[in-house]
C-alpha positions in Angstrom: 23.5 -23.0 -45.4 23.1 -20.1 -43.5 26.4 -17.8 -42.3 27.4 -17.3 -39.1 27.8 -13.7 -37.1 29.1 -13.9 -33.7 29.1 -10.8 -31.1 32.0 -11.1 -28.9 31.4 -9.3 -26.6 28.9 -10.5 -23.4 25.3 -9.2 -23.8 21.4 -10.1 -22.6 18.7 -11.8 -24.2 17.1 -9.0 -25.4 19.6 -7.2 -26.7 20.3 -10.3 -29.0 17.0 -10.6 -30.2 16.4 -7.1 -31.1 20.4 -7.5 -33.3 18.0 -10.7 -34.7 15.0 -8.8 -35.8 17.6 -6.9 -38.0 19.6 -10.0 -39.6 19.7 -10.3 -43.3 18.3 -13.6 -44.7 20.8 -15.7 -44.7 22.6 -15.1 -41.4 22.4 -16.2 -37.8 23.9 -14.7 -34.8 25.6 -16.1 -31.4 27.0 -13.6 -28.9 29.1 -13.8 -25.9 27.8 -15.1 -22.4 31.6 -15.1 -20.4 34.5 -13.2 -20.4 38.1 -13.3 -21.5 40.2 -14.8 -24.3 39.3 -18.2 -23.7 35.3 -17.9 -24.6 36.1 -16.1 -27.3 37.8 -18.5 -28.9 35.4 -21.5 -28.4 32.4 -19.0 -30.0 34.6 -17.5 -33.1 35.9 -21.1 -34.2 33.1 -21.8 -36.8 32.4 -17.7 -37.4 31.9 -16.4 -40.7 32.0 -13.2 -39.3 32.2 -11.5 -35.6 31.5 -8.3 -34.0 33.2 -6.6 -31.6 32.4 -3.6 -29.4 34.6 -3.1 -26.0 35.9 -6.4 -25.8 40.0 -6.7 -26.5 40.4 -9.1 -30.3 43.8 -10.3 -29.1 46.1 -12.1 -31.9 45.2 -15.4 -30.3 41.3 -14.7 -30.7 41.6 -14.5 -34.3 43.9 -17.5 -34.8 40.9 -19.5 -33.4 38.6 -17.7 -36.2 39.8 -20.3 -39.1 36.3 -19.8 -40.9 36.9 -15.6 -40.3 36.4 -13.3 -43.1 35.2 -10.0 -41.4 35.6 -8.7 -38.2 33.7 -5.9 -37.6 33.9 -3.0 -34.6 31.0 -1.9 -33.4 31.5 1.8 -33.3 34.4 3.5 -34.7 38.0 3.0 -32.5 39.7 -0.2 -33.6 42.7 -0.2 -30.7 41.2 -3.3 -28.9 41.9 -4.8 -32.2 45.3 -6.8 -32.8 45.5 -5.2 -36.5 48.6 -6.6 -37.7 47.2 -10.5 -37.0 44.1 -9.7 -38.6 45.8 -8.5 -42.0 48.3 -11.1 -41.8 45.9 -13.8 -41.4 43.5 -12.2 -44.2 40.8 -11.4 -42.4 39.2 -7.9 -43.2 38.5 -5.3 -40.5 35.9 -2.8 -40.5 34.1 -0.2 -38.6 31.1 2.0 -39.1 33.2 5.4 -39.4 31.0 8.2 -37.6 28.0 6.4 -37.0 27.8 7.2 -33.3 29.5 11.1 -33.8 26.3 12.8 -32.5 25.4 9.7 -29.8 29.1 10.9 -28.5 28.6 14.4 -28.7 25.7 14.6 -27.0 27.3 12.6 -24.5 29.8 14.4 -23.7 27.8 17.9 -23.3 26.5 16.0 -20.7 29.6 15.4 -18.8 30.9 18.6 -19.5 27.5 20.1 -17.4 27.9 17.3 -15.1 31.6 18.1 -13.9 31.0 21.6 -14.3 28.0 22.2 -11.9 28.7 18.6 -9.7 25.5 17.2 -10.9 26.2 13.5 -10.8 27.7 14.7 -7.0 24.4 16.3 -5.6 22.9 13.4 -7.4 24.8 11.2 -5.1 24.4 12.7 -2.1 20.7 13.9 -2.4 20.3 10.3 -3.1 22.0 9.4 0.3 20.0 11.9 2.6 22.5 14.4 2.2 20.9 18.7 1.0 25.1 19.4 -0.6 24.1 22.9 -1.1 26.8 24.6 0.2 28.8 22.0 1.0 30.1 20.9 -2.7 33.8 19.9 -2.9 34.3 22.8 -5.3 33.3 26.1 -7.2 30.9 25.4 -9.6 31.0 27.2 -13.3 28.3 27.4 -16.5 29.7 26.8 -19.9 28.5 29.2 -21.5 31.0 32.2 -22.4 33.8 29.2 -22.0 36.8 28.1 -23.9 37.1 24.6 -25.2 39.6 23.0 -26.6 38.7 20.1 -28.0 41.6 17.8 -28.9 40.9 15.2 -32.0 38.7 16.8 -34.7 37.0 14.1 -36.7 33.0 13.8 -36.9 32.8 13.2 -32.8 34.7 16.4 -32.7 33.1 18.5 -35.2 29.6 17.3 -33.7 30.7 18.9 -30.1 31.9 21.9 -31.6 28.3 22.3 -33.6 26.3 21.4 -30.4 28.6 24.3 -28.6 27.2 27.2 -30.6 24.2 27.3 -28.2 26.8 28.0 -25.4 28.4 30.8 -27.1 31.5 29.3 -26.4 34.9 30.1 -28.0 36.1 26.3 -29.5 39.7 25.6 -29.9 40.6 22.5 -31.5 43.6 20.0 -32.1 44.4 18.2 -35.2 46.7 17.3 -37.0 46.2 18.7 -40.7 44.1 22.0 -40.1 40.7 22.7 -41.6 40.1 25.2 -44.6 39.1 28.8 -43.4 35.7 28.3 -44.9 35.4 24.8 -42.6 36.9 26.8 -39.8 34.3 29.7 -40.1 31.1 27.1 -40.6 32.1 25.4 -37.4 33.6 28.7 -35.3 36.3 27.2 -34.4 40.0 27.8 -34.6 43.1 25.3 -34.5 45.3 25.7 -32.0 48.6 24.1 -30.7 48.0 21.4 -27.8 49.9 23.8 -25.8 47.7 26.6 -26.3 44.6 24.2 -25.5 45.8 23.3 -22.2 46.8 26.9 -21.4 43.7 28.6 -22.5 41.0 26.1 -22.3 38.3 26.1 -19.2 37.1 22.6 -20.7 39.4 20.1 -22.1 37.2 17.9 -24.3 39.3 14.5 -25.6 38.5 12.6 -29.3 41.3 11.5 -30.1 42.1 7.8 -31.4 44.4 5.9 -28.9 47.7 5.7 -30.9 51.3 5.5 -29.5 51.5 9.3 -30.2 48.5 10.1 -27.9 48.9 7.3 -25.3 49.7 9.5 -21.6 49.3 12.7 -24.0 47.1 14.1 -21.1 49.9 13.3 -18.0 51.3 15.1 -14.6 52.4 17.9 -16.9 49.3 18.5 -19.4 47.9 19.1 -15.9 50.3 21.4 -14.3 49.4 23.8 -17.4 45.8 23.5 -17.5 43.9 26.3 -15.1 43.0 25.4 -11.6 39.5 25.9 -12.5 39.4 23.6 -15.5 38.0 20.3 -16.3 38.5 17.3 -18.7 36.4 15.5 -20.3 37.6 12.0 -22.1 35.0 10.4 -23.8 38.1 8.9 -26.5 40.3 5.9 -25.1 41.4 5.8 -21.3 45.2 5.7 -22.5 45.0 9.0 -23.4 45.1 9.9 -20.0 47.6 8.8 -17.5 45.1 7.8 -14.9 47.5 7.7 -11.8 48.4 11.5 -12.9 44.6 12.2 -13.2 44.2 11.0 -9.3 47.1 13.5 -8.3 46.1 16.0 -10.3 42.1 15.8 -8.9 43.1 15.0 -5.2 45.8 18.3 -5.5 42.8 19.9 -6.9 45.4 21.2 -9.8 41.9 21.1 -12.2 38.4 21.5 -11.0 37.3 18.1 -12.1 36.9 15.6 -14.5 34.7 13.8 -16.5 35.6 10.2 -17.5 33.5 7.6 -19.9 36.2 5.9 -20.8 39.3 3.9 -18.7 42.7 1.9 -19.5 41.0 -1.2 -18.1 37.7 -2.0 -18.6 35.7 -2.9 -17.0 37.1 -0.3 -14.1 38.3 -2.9 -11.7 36.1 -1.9 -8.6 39.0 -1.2 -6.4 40.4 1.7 -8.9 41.2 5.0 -6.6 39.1 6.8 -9.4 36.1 5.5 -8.1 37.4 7.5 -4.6 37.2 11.3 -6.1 34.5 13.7 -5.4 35.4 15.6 -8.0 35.6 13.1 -11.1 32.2 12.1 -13.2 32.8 8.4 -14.2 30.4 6.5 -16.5 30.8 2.8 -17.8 31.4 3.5 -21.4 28.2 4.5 -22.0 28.7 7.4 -24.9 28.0 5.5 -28.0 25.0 4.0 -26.7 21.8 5.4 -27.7 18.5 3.0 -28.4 17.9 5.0 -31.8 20.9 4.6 -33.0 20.9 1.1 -32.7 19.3 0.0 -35.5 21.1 2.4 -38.0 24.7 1.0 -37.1 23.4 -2.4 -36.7 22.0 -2.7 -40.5 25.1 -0.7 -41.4 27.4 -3.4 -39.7 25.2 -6.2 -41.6 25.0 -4.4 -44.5 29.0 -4.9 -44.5 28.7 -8.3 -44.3 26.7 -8.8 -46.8 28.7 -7.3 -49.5 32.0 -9.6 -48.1 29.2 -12.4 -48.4 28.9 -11.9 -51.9 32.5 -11.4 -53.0 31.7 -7.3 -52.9 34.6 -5.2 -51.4 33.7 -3.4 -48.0 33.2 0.6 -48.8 36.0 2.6 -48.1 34.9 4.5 -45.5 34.2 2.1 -43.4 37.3 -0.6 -44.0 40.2 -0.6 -42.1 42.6 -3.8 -43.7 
C-alpha cells in the first residue's frame, strides 16, 4: 500500500505534478488547496509524511497527524514549526540544511542593487507613464567599494560574502562562534561586533535564524546607529525586524532604504503601511525559489523519507528532532 506525502502548504496543478514526476515508487502526494489550521488538519489526518514550506505547523496541526512520522521543511528555517509538539509527539523534523544558500544569495544581490539604485521604483513608475529621472525619492549609490555587514553567517551568508568579491566590497559579518583565520582570509571577510555592523556598514544584509535572541534585533535603535545613507536587506525571518520601527525609520529617512523578502505575517496583509514606502523593495518570499533548484531539494526531501520509510535514521545534517 502505497505511503502518503502531503504538502501543506496551498500550491497549483502544475507545480504538483512536476513534485509527482519526482516521487519515489511507493509514494503519493496531496497538497494544500485552502488556507489556515483547519485544512490542514483534514489533509494531514491519514499522512505518512508532510511538507511544509511558508505555512505556520501549529501544535494543533500535528495532533491531527496521528499516522505522522516526518515532517519535513521545505527549505532550511524551521520557526513556523511548533518543535516541542513535534518531539513530544514523536514525530521527526527535518530540513534540507543549505540547499537553497546560493538561490538566497543570489537573491539578495538582487535586492541589495535594487534598494541601492531604486530599480524596482523606476520600474514602477516607468510602468505607470512616469520618466523618475530626477525625481527619485533619494540618492542613489553602487555597491561596489561598499561595506557589508552581513549578520548570520551560515551557507546563505557565506554564499553572499563569495558573490561580493566581484564588488570589491569590504564584508563584515556577525556570528556567533568566529571563523578560523584561514576561513576568514578564503572568504575576505572579518567578524565584527553587531555594533560595529550597524555603525560601519553601508548595506546591512540579514541571515539570521528567527530565535528569541534575534526577534526585533533590527528595532528604532539598530536604526538610529546605522548611516543615513544605508540600507537593509532581510532576506532571513520578518521578526528580525521590528516592522513598525522599519516604517519610522524609512518615512524619517534615518536609512536610505530597504529591501524586504521576508515579513512577520505572511502573506503581507494588503493594508500593511510597508506596502506605502517609496523607498522599501518588498518581494513575496520569493528568495529560495529558483526552477533549477527544484528538483535537487525536492529528491533531497524525498530521499528523507525514504530512509524514515525503511526504518533508516534521517542524516544528520539535515534532522532537526
Amino acid at each position: 500500500m502505497p505511503e502518503t506525502i502531503v504538502l501543506l502548504d496551498m500550491t497549483t496543478p502544475q507545480r504538483a505534478d512536476r513534485l509527482r514526476e519526482l516521487l519515489p515508487e511507493g509514494f503519493v502526494l496531496t497538497h494544500g488547496t485552502a488556507r489556515g489550521d483547519e485544512h490542514m488538519k483534514e489533509i494531514i489526518a491519514e499522512a505518512d509524511y508532510a511538507i511544509a514550506g511558508q505555512v505556520p505547523v501549529s501544535g494543533d496541526v500535528l495532533r491531527a497527524g496521528k499516522k505522522l512520522k516526518l515532517l519535513h521543511k521545505w527549505g532550511v528555517g524551521y520557526d513556523n514549526i511548533d518543535i516541542d509538539t513535534a518531539r513530544e509527539l514523536g514525530i521527526k523534523v527535518a530540513r534540507t540544511t543549505g540547499s537553497n544558500a546560493l538561490p538566497v544569495a543570489e537573491f539578495t544581490l538582487g535586492l541589495m542593487l535594487s534598494s541601492l539604485r531604486f530599480i524596482a521604483y523606476g520600474h514602477e513608475e516607468l510602468k505607470k507613464g512616469h520618466w523618475a529621472t530626477g525625481k527619485l525619492p533619494g540618492d542613489t549609490y553602487m555597491l561596489s567599494g561598499k561595506t557589508v555587514g552581513v549578520v548570520g553567517f551560515g551557507a546563505i551568508g557565506k554564499n553572499v560574502a563569495r558573490l561580493l568579491k566581484g564588488f570589491g566590497c569590504t564584508i563584515l559579518y556577525s556570528k556567533r562562534t568566529p571563523l578560523s583565520a584561514a576561513e576568514e582570509a578564503e572568504l575576505g571577510v572579518r567578524h565584527a561586533t553587531m555594533a560595529e555592523i550597524l555603525s560601519q556598514a553601508d548595506v546591512v544584509s540579514l541571515h539570521c535564524p528567527l530565535t528569541p535572541e534575534t526577534t526585533n534585533l533590527i528595532d528604532a535603535a539598530a536604526f538610529k546607529a546605522m548611516k543615513k545613507t544605508a540600507v537593509l536587506v532581510n532576506c532571513a525571518r520578518g521578526g528580525v525586524v521590528n516592522e513598525a520601527d522599519l516604517v519610522d525609520a524609512l518615512r524619517a529617512r534615518e536609512i536610505a532604504g530597504a529591501a524586504m523578502d521576508v515579513y512577520a505575517i505572511e502573506p503581507l496583509p494588503p493594508e500593511s503601511e510597508l506596502l506605502t514606502l517609496d523607498n522599501l523593495v518588498v518581494t513575496p518570499h520569493l528568495a529560495a525559489m529558483a526552477a533549477d533548484n527544484f528538483a535537487p531539494t525536492v529528491k533531497r526531501m524525498f530521499a528523507n523519507m525514504q530512509h524514515v520509510s525503511r526504518g533508516e535514521p534521517v542524516p544528520p545534517l539535515d534532522l532537526v528532532v
